[in-house]
Structures are given as C-alpha cells and as structure tokens.
C-alpha positions, 0 to 999 in steps of 0.5 A: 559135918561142920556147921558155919556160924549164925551170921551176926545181924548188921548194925543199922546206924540212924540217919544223923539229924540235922540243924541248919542254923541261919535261914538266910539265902545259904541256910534255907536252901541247904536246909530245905535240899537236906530235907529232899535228900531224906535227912530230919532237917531243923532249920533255926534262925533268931528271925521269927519273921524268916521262921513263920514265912518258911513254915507258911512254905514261903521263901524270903527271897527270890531264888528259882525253884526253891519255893518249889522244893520248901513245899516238898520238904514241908510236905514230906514232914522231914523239915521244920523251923524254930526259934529255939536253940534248946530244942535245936541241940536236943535235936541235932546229930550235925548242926550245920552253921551257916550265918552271914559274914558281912564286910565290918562296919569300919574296916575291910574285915569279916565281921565274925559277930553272927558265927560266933553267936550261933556256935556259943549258943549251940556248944552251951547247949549241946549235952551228947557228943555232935558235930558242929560244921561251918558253911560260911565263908570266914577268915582262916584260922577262924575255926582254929578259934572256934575249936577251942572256944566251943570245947572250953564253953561246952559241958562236952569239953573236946567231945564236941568237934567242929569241922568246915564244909564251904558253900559254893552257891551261885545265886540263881542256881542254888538248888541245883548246886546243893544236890549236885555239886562239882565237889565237896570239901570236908575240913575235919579233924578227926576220922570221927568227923568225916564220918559224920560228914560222909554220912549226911552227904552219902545221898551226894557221894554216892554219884561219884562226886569229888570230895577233898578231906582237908584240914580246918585251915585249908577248907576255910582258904578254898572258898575265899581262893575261888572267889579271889580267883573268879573275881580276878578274871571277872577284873582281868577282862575288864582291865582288858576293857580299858585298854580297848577304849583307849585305843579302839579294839574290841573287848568282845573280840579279844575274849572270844579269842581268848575263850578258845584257848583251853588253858583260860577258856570262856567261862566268865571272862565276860566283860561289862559292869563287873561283878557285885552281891553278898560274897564276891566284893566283901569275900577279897577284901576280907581275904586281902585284910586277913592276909596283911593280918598274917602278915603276907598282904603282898601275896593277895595285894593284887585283889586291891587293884581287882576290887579297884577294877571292878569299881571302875566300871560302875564309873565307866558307864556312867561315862559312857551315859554322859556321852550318848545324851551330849555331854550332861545328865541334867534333866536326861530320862534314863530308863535303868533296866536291872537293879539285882546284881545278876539275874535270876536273884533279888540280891542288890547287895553292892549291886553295880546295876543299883549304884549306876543308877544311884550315880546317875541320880546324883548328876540330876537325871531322871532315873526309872529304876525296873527289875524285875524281882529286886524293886522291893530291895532296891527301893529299901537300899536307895529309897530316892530312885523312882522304881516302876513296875515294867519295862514299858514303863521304865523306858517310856520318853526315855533318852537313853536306855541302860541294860544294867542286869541281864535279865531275860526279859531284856534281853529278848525285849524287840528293838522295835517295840522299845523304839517306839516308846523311847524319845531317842533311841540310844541303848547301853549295853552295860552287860555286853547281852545284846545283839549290836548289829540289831539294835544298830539296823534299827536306827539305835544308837548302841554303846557298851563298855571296851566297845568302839562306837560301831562295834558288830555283834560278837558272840562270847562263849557261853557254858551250859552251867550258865544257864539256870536248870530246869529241876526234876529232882 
C-alpha cells in the first residue's frame, strides 16, 4: 500500500510595509486607509508641523470622515509618522510618492521639484530590493525619467523598480474613494511589481474591483485624460450657458435633456461657476503644455478654450451681480456665501467662489466672505476680504446675496429667515443649488448664470456617488 507524501507546508509572505511620502491631502488619506485595511503604514513628510498634528490624531485639513479614521488607525498601532527619510527606507517594503504637483511659477508647467525630492531622498537611501510608486499626477514620461534617474543613484542600481499607480480622489469623498474605488490602475514594468502592487491593494481586489496593468506611460496619461475629460464637460455646459444668455433659453432646461441621454448622461453636466481646487485648473494646462512638448499641442488645443471657458464664468457672475444692484458695485453690500471651491472641502486653490469675491473687491463693493471651513484659508490667500463667521451674519443689510459654493447649510437656508436680514432681497445663484420658484414666491429677486430673468425651478439629474457617504467601514 502506497503512501502519499508529507504535503510541503505553505510559505507565508509577510505583508509588505508600507511609506507613505507626503502627508498632504493625497498622502495622508492614503496613509491612514492603508492603515484601516491592516497594512504597517510609515507615513513621512519634511513638515514637522503636518507630522506632530497627524500624530496628535489631527488632520491638517477639512476632509469628512477622515479625522475619524486617523484616530482608527492610531489607535490600531499599525500607522505612524516621521520626518526621517532613514528610518522610512529601512522600513518600507512599497514606498508610496504622493507629493504635490503644482502649476510652475513662470509657465503652464508641472512644477516636478517635490517628486523628484522624494524619489532621490528614497533611492540614496534604500539598501534591499522595493518598489517605489508614484500616486501624483505628472507629466508623461515622467516616470521613464525617474526610472533611470533612481537606478543610476541607487546602491540597488536596477533592482530598485518604480511603478505608477494614480490617485482618483475627489475632495469631499476621499476615504470612501480610497477603500472603494471604481478601479485601480497599476503602471509596472515587470511581473515583480505588480505583484508587489496586488498585494498591498489585495484587501481591494478582492471585492472584484477593476484593476488595469499598463505600462509606465499609459497609467501617467489616465489621470490627466480623466481630469481633461471631466473638465471639458464641466466647460461644455457652461459654453452651452453662454449661448443661453444670448438668446434667452434655459441652461437648466438644456442639460436635463441632455442628462436623459445615456451616451452623455447627467453626471457633472452641471452648469454654474465652473470648476476650480488643487488638480482640475493646473492638471489641463499641464497636459496641454506637456502635449506642445511633444509636439502634439493640437490634439489637446482645446483644453485652452476649456480653461478659457471656465474663467469666464468667474467674470460672468460678476456681471450678473453688477445687474442686480443697477449697473455699480460701489459701496453695494455683497454678502458672498462660499470661498471653498466645492463643498465639504477647505480647499480654495484657484477657488472660483474666492476670485468673484476678490473681483467684487476691486469694484469697491462691500464683500462679507462666510464659509463654513475654508475662512481660515481664505483669509491667508486674500487677506483684504472681510470674512465673518456665519451666515447670519455675512447676509446681514446686504444687497445682494452670491451663493458661490453649494455648501448644505446654504442650500437649506429659508427664503424667509434670510429676507429678513437682507436690505434688498436679491439672490445669485451662481451653483444653480437653489429652488428658483421659492426664493422668487417669496418676493426675491433670483438670478443664475445661462438663466432668463424669470427662470422656473429645474431639477438637474443628481447620482448617488455625489453625495458625501456616511462611512461603516
């Protein structure tokens, strides 16, 4: 009688440990949910300021849920923060990069100075065989670059790999579009690397989440195509504005029916005050720049006249400001609702809200800026604004309301309640967030952009993903 063999025990890698360099907006949040999906998480910045606040479980900056999660993570001893880059390479198995990329001083250009810090300061230091991965958004070819820059440098010569995995974030949302997102995208150049990347994101993968492998080039391009994409239709509708305050048809009207067709549908074919924040604005004209670069400016030439478009709007409403109050903005009390550049954020990075202020400013009215977690920020970026603490107060005596920012809070705020603060009732609603009928049956006077004078409430088409989640997870 045979006997089988003895079954040979499974080998059982550890988990990969983790760095996370950057403790901005991107690198914090990935930081903290790597932590929550049970990863050893190093999180490093040069900011000791950013540092000692993420130890003390506070968050530098307004995102919903997250302070929750830092807490969880703390908590769970699997995340912590330094300054120190030695102890960062000794520790990390897959260091993720995920530093900003702002718009260069004195042209349209990534500016590649913090990237290209963080990836010599890890490969000088790195001594046993790693992954390094971007997350931030940069222009193509920019790992190609960094590929050979970090082997030449590195004691590890090609041993030490680089790959791209890009962030697709939305402010407002950006735990739950870490934990679940719609898909992943691995930019590797070997079986080595994506290995390393399906076992970090294996907590993700494993609920059937879409995952592209690409190569380096292509996973820098679909951040910066789905930002150009987005922002074109954000532009697209706004155009379409345009040519309704020319000849007096309904913005509202012409993107619901637009929404009902399946080919374009409704998601952010919202018109108003355009987009703005950290990546939209710099991401095209990077793009568009990169592109002239390479010498195919023409395939992306349109993201100019989207850039263009989006600008306008700022001017726009202004304008229509102007109007309400009789043709002047000297000595007109504005009360300007919003400075973030969208709600549920603290962000006013090329924040529309922010410069219609500012513009309003300069035509001498009397502006009373109120958001409701941006204040701070603002008042650093544009420290003439006067900036006060409620909404009660920033519409008190004032001529004419702006709702720049859809934050709830304005949203919900009573016709009535505000009417009788106000010195004349007349509302722009420069997010298209209000109901029309409403404001107007209450003796408002209500203007928005690409709207006639007497425009009905339309209900433009809304999507679930929209709307900031409650987490359990």
């Amino acid at each position: 009688m045979s006997t089988s063999s003895a079954a040979k025990p499974a080998i059982v890698h550890p988990a990969p440990r983790i760095t996370v360099i950057g403790t901005g907006y991107l690198g914090a949040t990935h930081a903290v949910c790597m932590a929550i999906m049970g990863f050893d998480v190093l999180g490093v910045d040069v900011d000791l300021r950013k540092i000692d606040l993420l130890r003390a479980g506070r968050v530098p900056f307004f995102e919903p849920g997250l302070p929750e999660k830092l807490e969880e993570a703390l908590a769970s001893g699997r995340l912590r923060f330094t300054t120190d880059f030695d102890e960062a390479a000794a520790f990390g198995d897959v260091h993720f990069v995920c530093v900003g990329t702002p718009q260069a001083a004195d042209s349209s250009a990534a500016d590649l100075t913090y990237v290209d810090a963080a990836f010599t300061a890890l490969a000088t230091r790195i001594d046993r065989k790693a992954l390094l991965v971007g997350k931030s958004t940069v222009p193509i070819g920019t790992a190609a670059r960094l590929t050979a820059m970090v082997q030449s440098i590195s004691p590890l010569g090609g041993e030490l790999e680089l790959a791209w995995n890009p962030e697709f974030l939305r402010e407002g949302f950006a735990v739950q579009d870490t934990l679940f997102p719609d898909r992943l995208v691995f930019g590797v150049s070997s079986p080595w690397a994506e290995q390393q990347l399906r076992r970090v994101f294996a907590p993700i993968l494993d609920r059937a989440t879409p995952v592209i492998v690409a190569d380096l080039a292509t996973s820098e391009l679909v951040k910066v195509a789905a930002n150009s994409f987005l922002a074109t239709k954000i532009s697209f509708i706004n155009a379409m504005a345009e040519i309704c305050e020319a000849t007096g048809a309904d913005v509202n009207h012409l993107a619901k029916a637009l929404s009902l067709d399946d080919r374009i549908g409704g998601r952010f074919l919202k018109p108003g005050l355009g987009f703005g924040g950290g990546c939209l604005p710099k991401d095209i004209r990077a793009f568009k720049y990169r592109a002239e670069e390479l010498g195919v400016g023409q395939a992306v030439g349109f993201l100019g006249e989207v850039d263009s478009i989006n600008n306008r709007r700022r001017v726009r409403t202004v304008d229509l400001i102007r109007e309400l109050t009789g043709g002047s903005l000297a000595g007109v009390r504005v009360a300007a609702l919003g400075a973030a550049f969208k709600p549920n954020s603290d962000d006013v990075r090329d924040a529309p809200a922010l410069d219609v202020a500012r513009l309003l400013y300069l035509e001498g009215a009397i502006v009373s800026v109120y958001d409701p977690e941006a204040n701070a920020n603002a008042h650093r970026a544009y420290p003439d604004l006067n900036y006060v603490g409620s909404l009660v107060e920033a519409v008190e005596q004032a001529d004419v309301v702006a709702l720049l920012t859809e934050w709830s809070e304005f949203r919900d705020a009573d016709p009535d309640a505000l009417g009788a603060l106000v010195s004349h009732r007349r509302i722009l609603d420069g997010r298209h967030a209000l109901n029309s009928d409403d404001y107007t049956s209450k003796g408002w006077q209500y203007r928005a952009l690409g709207r006639p004078a007497q425009a009905t409430t339309v209900e433009l088409a809304t999507d679930i993903r929209d709307e900031v989640p409650t987490l359990a997870v």
